[in-house]
C-alpha positions in Angstrom: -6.7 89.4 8.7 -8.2 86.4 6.9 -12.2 86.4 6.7 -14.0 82.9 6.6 -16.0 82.0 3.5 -19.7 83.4 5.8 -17.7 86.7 6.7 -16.4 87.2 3.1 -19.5 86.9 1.2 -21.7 89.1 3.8 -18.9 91.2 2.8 -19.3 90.9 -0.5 -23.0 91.1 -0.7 -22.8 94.7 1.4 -20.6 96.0 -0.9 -22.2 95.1 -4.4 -25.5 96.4 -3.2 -24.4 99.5 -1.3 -22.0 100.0 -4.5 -25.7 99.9 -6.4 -27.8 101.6 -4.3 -25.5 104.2 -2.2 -27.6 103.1 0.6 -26.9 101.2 4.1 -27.4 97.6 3.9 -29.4 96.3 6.9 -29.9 92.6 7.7 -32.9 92.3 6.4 -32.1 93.3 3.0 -28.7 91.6 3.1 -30.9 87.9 4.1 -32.3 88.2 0.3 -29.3 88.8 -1.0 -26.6 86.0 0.1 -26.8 82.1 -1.5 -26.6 80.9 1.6 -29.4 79.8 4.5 -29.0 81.8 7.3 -31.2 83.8 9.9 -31.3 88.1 9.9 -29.9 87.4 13.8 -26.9 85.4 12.6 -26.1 88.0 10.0 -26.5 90.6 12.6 -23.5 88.9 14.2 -21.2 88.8 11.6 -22.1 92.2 10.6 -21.2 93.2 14.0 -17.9 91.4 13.9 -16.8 92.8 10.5 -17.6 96.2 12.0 -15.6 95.6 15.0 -12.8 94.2 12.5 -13.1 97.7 10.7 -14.3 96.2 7.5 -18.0 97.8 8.3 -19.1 101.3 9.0 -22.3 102.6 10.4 -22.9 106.5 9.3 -26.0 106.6 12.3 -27.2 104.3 15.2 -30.4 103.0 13.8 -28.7 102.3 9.7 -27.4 99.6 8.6 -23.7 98.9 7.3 -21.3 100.3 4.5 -18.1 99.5 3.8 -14.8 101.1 5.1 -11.4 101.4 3.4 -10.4 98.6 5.0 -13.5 96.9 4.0 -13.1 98.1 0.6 -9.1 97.3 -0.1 -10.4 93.6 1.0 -12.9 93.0 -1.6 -10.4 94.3 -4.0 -7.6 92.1 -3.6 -9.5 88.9 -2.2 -13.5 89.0 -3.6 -13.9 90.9 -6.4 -13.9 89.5 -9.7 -12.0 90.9 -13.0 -14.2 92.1 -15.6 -13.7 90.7 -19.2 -12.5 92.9 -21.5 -13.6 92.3 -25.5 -11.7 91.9 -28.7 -12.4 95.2 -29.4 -10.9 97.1 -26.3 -8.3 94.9 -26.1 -7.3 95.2 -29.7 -7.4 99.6 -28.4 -5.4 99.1 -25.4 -2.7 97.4 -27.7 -2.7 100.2 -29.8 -2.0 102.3 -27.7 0.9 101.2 -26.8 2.3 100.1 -30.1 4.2 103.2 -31.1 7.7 103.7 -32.2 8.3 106.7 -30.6 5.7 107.3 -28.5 4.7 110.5 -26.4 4.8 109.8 -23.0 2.5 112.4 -21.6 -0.1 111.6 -24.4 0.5 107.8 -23.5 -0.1 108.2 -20.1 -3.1 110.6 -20.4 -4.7 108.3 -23.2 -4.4 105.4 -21.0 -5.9 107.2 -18.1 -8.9 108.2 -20.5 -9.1 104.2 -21.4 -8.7 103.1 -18.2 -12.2 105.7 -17.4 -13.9 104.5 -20.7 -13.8 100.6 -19.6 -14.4 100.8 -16.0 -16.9 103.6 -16.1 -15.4 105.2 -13.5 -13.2 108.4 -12.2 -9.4 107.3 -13.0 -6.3 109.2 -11.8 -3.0 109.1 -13.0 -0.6 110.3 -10.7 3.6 110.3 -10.5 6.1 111.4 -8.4 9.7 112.8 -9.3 12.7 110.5 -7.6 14.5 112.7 -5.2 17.5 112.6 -7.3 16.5 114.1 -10.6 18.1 117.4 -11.4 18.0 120.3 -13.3 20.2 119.4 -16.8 19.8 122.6 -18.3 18.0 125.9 -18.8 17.0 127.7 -21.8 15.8 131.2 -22.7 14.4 131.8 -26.3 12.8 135.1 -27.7 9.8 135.0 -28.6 8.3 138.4 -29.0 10.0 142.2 -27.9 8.8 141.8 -24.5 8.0 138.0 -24.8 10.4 135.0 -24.1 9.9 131.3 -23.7 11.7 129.7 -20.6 12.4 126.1 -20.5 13.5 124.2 -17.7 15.4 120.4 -18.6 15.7 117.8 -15.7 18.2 115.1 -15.7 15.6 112.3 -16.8 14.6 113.7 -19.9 11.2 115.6 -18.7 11.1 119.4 -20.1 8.9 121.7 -18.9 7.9 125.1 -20.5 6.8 128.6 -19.7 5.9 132.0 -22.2 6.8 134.9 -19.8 6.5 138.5 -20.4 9.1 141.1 -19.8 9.6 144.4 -19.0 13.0 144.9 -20.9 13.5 144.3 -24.7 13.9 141.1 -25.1 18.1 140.9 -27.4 19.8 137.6 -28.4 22.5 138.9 -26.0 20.2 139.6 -22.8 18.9 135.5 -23.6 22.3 134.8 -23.6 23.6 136.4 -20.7 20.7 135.1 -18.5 20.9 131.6 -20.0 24.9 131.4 -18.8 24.1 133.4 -15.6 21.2 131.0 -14.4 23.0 127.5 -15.4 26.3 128.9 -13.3 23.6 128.6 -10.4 20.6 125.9 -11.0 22.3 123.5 -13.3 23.3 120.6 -11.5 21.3 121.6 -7.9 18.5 118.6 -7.6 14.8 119.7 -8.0 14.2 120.3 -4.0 17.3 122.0 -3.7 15.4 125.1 -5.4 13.7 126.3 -3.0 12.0 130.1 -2.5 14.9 131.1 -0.8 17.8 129.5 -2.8 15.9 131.5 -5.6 15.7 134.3 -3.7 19.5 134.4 -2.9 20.0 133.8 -7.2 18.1 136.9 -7.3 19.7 139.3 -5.1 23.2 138.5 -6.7 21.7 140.3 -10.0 22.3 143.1 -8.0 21.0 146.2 -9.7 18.9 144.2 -11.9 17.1 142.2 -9.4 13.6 143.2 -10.5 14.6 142.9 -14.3 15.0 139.2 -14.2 12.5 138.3 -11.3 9.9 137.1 -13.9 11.8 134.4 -15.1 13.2 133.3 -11.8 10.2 133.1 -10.5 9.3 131.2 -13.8 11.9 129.0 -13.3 10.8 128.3 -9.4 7.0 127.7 -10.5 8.7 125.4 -13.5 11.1 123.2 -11.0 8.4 122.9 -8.3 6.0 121.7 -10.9 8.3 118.9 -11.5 8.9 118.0 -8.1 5.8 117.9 -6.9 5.2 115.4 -9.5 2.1 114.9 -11.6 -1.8 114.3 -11.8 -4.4 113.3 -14.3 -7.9 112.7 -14.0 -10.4 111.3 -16.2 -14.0 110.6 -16.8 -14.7 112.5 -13.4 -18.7 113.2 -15.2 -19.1 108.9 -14.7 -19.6 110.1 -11.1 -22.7 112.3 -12.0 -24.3 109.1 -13.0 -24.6 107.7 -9.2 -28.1 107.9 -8.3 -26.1 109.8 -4.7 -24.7 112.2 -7.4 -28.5 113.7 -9.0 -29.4 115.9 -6.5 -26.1 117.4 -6.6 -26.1 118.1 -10.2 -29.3 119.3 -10.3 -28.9 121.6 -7.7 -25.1 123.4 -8.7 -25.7 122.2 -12.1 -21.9 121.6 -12.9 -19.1 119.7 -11.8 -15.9 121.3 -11.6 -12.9 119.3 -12.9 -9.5 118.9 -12.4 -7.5 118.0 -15.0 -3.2 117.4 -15.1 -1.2 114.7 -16.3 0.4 111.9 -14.4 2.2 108.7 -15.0 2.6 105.4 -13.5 0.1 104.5 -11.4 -3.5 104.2 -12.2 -6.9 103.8 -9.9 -10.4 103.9 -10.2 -13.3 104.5 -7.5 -15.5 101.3 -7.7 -18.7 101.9 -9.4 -21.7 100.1 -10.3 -23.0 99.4 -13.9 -25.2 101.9 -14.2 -25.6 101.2 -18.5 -26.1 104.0 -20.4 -25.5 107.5 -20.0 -27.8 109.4 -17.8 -28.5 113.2 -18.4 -26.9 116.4 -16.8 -23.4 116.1 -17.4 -23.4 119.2 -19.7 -22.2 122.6 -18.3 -19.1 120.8 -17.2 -16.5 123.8 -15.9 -12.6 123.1 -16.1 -9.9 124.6 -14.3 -6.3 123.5 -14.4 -4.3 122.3 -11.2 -2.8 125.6 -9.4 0.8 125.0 -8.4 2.0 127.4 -5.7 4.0 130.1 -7.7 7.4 131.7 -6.5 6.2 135.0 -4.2 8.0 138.0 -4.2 9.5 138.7 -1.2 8.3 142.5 -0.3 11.6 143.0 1.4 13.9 142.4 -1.6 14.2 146.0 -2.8 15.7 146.8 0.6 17.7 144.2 0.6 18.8 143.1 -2.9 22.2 145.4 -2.6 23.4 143.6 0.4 22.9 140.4 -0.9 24.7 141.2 -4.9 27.8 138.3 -4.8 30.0 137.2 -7.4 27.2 138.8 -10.3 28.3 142.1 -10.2 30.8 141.6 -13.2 28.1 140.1 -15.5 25.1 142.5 -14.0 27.4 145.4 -15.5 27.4 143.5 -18.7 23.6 143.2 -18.9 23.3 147.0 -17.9 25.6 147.4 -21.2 23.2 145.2 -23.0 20.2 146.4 -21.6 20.6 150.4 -22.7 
């Protein structure tokens, strides 16, 4: 819905202040603030129509405005205006991007951590994986006697990576035989296709040597859900601490966890007011990485693992070979 030019910069005027001060804007205060000649009862009105519109909230009965989403996603694409940016960053941004053979990931990451530096505020950079990537291959490389790497290749080039310990001796022929055994049944399937219970049915036709391997499927579920649940980032998530809302609550916990992952595509940041320079008490920061649901064992599968051995039995007897 279209505001007129009185509606949009009451808007505006609510936002930037309550933006600044984290407090309700009442009509009194907002009088002061707008360039144009008009009475606290008139404001009242068009306060009370952008609240009725749903551009305005009121958090109690007796407190002025503050913005909604909706109120929020209009000063973004209609009132708010674009920031210069200086030689200097732009001469950075370009830079970053300039590279022959650049790393993705980093890319992505870096230009999250840019995107946090110039706007002084929390960015996220988030992805999703299209529906139709599948898994290319899968690889299993020794890396230690009881220590292998297992690497999971999708169909658009991403690669992801786990170090998994074993209870077997790790032999160039075990790799092998798992490598062939676990393309014959993942390669090709699309990332949602492998589920907990497709992996679960790859298990059980190990047969006898369900258990044996039931690290690295469940390495290999844990790798292909992390793909297809697609990928986050966040950055400069300690500009937050310096809200004036944000003091008591560093003061008081004194940290602020973060979450940190890595994303592509799309970027946003929380609007923020220029608060200058850097206020105190963002040390003590704790970090924890994202946690991705993990395959489960199922705490029936002993029972039922020799019902459900298929077409593996010929290559399970040539791991037990390999395996003693």
């Amino acid at each position: 819905m279209e505001l007129d030019n009185r509606k949009q910069k009451i808007l505006k005027a609510i936002i930037e202040e309550y933006t600044r001060t984290g407090e309700p804007v009442g009509s009194k205060r907002l009088a002061g603030l707008l360039d144009i000649s008009v009475s606290p009862a008139t404001i009242r009105n068009e306060m009370a129509s952008l609240f009725e519109q749903g551009y305005l909230e009121q958090p109690h009965t007796s407190a002025g405005r503050v913005p909604s989403h909706l109120g929020y996603r209009y000063y973004l694409d209609n009132l708010m205006l674009p920031s210069p940016i200086s030689p200097m960053e732009m001469a950075a941004i370009e830079a970053m991007f300039n590279v022959g053979d650049p790393d993705p990931d980093k890319l992505l990451l870096d230009a999250a951590q840019a995107l946090a530096d110039y706007t002084h505020c929390a960015a996220i950079s988030s992805a999703s994986m299209p529906p139709e990537v599948f898994v290319k291959r899968i690889e299993l490389i020794p890396a230690a006697e009881r220590t292998v790497i297992i690497m999971v290749i999708a169909s658009n080039g991403s690669v992801k990576s786990k170090v998994c310990r074993v209870s077997f001796s790790v032999t160039q022929e075990i790799c092998r035989f798992f490598t062939s055994f676990a393309n014959g049944r993942l390669a090709g399937r699309s990332l949602n296709e492998i589920s907990a219970a497709y992996i679960n049915s790859v298990a059980y036709s190990f047969g006898d040597y369900t258990e044996v391997f039931t690290t690295l499927l469940s390495a290999i579920y844990s790798l292909c859900k992390e793909m297809g649940d697609g990928q986050f980032c966040t950055k400069g998530v300690t500009n937050l601490l310096r809200y004036d809302e944000m003091k008591d609550f560093s003061r008081e916990h004194g940290a602020f966890q973060r979450r940190s992952g890595r994303g592509q595509i799309s970027h946003r940041a929380f609007p923020v007011r220029n608060t200058g320079a850097d206020r105190p008490g963002t040390d003590g920061i704790s970090k924890a990485d994202p946690a991705y649901a993990v395959f489960c064992q199922d705490a029936q599968r002993a029972s039922q693992r020799n019902d459900g051995a298929t077409s593996g039995a010929a290559e399970s007897t040539r791991a037990n070979r390999h395996l003693k």
